[in-house]
C-alpha positions in Angstrom: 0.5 21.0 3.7 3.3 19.2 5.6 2.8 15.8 6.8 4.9 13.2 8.5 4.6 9.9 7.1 5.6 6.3 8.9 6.7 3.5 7.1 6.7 0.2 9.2 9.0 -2.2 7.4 8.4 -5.3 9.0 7.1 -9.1 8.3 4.9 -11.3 10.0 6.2 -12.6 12.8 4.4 -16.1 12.9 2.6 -16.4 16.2 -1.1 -14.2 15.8 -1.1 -12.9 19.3 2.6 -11.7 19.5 2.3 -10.5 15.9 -1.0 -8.3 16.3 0.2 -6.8 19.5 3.4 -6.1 18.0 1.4 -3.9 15.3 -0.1 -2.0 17.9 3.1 -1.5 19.9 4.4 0.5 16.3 1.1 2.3 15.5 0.9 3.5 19.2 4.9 4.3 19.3 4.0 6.0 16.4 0.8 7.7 16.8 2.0 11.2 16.0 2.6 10.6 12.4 -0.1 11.3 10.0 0.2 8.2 8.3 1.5 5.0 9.1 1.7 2.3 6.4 2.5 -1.4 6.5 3.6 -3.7 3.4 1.1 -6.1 1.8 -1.0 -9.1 3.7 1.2 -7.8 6.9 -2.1 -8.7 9.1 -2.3 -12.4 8.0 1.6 -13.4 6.2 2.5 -14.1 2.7 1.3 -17.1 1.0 5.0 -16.8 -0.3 6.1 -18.6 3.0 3.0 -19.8 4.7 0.9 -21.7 2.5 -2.3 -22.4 2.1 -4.1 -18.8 2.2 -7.0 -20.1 3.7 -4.8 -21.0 6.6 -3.4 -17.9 7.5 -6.8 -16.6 7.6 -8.3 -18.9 9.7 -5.4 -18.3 12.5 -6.3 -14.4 12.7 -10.1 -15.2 12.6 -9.8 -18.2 15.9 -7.2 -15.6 17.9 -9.7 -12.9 17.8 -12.9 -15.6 18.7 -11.0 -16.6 21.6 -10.1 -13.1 22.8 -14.2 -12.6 22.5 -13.6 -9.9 19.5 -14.4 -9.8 15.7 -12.0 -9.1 13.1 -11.8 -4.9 13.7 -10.3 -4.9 17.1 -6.8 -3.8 15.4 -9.0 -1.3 13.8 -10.5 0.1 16.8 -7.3 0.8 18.6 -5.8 2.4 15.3 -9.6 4.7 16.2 -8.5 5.0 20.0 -5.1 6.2 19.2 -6.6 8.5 16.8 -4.3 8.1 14.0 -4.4 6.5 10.3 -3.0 3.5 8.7 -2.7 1.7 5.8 -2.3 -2.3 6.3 -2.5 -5.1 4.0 -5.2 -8.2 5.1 -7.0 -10.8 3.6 -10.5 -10.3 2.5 -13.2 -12.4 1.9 -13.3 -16.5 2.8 -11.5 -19.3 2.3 -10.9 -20.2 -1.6 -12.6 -17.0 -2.2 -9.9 -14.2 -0.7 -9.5 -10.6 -1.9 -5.6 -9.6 -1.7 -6.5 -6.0 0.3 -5.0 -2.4 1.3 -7.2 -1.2 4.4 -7.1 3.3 4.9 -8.5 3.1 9.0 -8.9 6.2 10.4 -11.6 7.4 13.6 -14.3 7.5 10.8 -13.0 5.5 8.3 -12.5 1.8 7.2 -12.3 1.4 3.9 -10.3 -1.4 1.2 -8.6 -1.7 -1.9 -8.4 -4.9 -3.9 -5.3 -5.7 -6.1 -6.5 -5.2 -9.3 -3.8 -6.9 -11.0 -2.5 -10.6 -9.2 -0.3 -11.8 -10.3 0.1 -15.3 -11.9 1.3 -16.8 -9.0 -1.2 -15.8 -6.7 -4.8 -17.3 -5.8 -6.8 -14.1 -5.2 -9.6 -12.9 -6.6 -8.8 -9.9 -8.6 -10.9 -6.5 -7.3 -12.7 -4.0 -10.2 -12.1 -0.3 -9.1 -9.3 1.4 -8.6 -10.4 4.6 -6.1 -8.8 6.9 -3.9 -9.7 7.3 0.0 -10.8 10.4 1.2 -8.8 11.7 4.2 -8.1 14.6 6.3 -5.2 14.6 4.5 -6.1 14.6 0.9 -7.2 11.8 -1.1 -4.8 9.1 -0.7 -4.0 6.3 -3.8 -3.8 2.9 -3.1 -2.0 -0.3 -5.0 -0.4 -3.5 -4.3 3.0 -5.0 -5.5 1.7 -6.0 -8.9 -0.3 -3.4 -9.7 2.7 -0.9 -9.9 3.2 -2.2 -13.4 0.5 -1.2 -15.0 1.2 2.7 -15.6 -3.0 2.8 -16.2 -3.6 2.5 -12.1 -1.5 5.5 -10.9 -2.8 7.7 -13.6 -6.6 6.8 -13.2 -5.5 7.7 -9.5 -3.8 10.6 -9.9 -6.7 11.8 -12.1 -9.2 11.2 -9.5 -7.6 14.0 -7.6 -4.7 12.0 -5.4 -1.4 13.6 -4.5 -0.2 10.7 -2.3 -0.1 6.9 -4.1 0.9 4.5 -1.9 2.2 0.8 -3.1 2.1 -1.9 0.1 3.9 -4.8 -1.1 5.4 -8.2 -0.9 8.6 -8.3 -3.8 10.8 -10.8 -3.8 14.4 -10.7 -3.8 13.8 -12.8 -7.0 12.8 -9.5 -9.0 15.4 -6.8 -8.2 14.4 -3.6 -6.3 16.3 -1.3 -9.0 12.9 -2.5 -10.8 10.5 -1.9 -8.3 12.3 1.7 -7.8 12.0 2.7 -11.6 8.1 1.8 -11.4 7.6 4.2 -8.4 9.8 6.6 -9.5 8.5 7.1 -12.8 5.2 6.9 -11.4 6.1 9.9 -9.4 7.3 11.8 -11.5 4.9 11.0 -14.9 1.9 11.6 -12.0 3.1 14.1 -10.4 2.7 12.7 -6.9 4.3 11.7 -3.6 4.6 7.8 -3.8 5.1 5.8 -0.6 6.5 2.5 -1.2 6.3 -0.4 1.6 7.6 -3.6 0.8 8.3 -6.5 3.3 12.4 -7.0 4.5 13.9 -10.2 5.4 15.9 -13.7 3.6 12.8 -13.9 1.4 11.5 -10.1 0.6 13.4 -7.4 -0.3 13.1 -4.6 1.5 14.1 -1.1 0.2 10.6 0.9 1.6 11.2 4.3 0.4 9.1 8.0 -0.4 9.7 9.8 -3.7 8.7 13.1 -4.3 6.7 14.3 -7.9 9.7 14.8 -9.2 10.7 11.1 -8.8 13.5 12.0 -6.3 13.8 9.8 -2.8 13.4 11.3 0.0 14.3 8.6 2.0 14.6 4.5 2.2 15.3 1.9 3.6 17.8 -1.5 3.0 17.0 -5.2 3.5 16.6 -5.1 7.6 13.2 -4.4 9.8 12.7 -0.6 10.3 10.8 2.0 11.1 10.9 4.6 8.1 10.0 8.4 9.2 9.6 11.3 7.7 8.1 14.7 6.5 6.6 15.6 2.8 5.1 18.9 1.7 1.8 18.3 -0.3 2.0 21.6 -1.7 5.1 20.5 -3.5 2.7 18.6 -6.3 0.4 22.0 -6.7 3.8 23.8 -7.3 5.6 21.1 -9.4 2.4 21.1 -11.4 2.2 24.6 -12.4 5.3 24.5 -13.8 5.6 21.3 -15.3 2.1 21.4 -17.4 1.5 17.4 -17.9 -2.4 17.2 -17.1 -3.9 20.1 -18.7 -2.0 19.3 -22.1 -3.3 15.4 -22.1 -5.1 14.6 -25.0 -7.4 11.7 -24.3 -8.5 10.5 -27.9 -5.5 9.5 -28.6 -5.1 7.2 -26.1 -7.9 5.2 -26.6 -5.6 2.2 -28.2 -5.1 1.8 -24.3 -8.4 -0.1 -23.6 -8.5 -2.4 -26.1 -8.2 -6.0 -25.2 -6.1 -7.8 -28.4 -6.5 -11.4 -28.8 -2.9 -13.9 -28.4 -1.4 -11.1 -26.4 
C-alpha cells in the first residue's frame, strides 16, 4: 500500500490569526497527501520561547471566542478538505496542560499525551501509549522525549503499527545525529516507517525526515522552513518482516527486568 506522506516543517509564527490560517493554507495546498504532519505544540508555540504555557493557550482559546468558534474549527476544515493530520496542541487548562499529538481525519479526532516530559517541561505526563486507527493502517504516535525510551515504539509496533510518527520540538542544544540514531534504530529494531517532524529555526533544529524499516532515510530536511513530500510503500514492512524474523522469535520472559522500577536510579 503506497502512500504519500507531508511533512510541514514549520514554527509558530506568533500572531494566532496569521498563524492558524497559515496552517490551513499548507493542509489545503496539501490536501492530496495522505498524511500531513506538523512538529510538537505547532498549534499554540513552545514554551521554549513563549513562556508561560498557560499563556499560549489562552491566546488560541480568545482568537477562536472572538471569531464565534470553539477550539475544533482547525479540525473541521482538516474534515472539509477531507484529508488527515497529525498536529501538536495543548490539552487540558491552565496549570493542568497535557503536551498532545492530535490524528484528525472526517471521522476521527483523537490524542496522544507525551508519556515521557521531560524534566524541563510543566506537563502532565499521559498513561497509554495507543495507536490510531486509520484508513491507512494503524498509525504510532510520540513526542520529542518519548523517542528515548526504546519501550514506546515497541509497545507500538506490537499493537499492530507500521507507521510511528515522532512530532517534536529538539533543540539545537542536543544534536540531531542523536535524534537521527533514535528513529533510525527505531525503524529498523520495529520494523516500521518512522516519520520524524521536528520544529526548524535559530532555536530548533530542524532535520524532519522518513526512514524506512530498515532504518534507511528516505528523505529530510536541513535547518530552514519546508514542506517535506514524499511516497512510502507499507508493504515494505510485511516484506522486510518475513525475511528479517524479529517478532515471532521475541521471547517475553526474559524481558521482564524491563518493568521493574529500582530505587536511587
Amino acid at each position: 500500500m503506497k502512500i504519500r506522506i507531508c511533512i510541514a516543517q514549520i514554527n509558530y509564527r506568533g500572531n494566532v490569526e496569521r498563524h492558524i490560517e497559515g496552517l490551513k493554507k499548507i493542509i489545503g495546498q496539501n490536501r492530496e497527501a495522505d498524511l500531513i504532519v506538523f512538529p510538537e505544540l505547532i498549534l499554540h508555540g513552545h514554551p521554549s520561547l513563549e513562556r508561560p504555557e498557560g499563556l499560549l493557550y489562552r491566546k488560541v482559546r480568545q482568537y477562536y471566542l472572538k471569531i464565534k468558534d470553539q477550539s475544533d474549527d482547525l479540525f473541521q476544515y482538516i474534515r472539509a478538505v477531507n484529508t488527515r493530520v497529525i498536529i501538536g496542541e495543548l490539552k487540558g487548562k491552565p496549570g493542568q496542560f497535557y503536551n498532545a499529538a492530535t490524528y484528525v481525519d472526517n471521522k476521527t479526532i483523537e490524542s496522544y499525551f507525551k508519556t515521557h516530559v521531560h524534566w524541563t517541561e510543566k506537563f502532565i505526563p499521559g498513561n497509554k501509549i495507543n495507536v490510531f486507527k486509520s484508513p491507512l493502517g494503524n498509525i504510532g504516535i510520540n513526542i520529542c522525549f518519548d523517542a528515548a525510551f526504546p519501550e514506546v515504539w515497541r509497545v507500538a509496533a506490537l499493537q499492530g503499527a507500521q507507521l510511528i510518527v515522532n512530532i517534536s520540538a529538539a533543540p539545537q542544544t542536543f544534536p540531531v545525529e542523536y535524534m537521527w540514531m533514535r528513529m533510525k534504530s527505531a525503524a529498523l529494531n520495529n520494523q516500521v516507517f518512522v516519520i520524524y517532524a521536528n520544529r526548524p529555526g535559530d532555536y530548533f533544529s530542524g532535520h524532519s525526515a522518513v526512514f524506512n524499516p530498515r532504518g534507511e532515510t528516505v528523505i529530510s530536511a536541513k535547518t530552514k522552513d519546508r514542506i517535506l513530500k514524499t511516497e512510502i510503500d507499507l508493504d515494505e514492512v510485511s516484506n522486510w518482516r518475513k525475511e528479517e524474523r524479529i517478532f515471532r522469535n521475541r521471547r517475553t520472559r526474559l524481558y521482564r527486568e524491563i518493568t521493574r522500577q529500582r530505587k536511587g536510579k
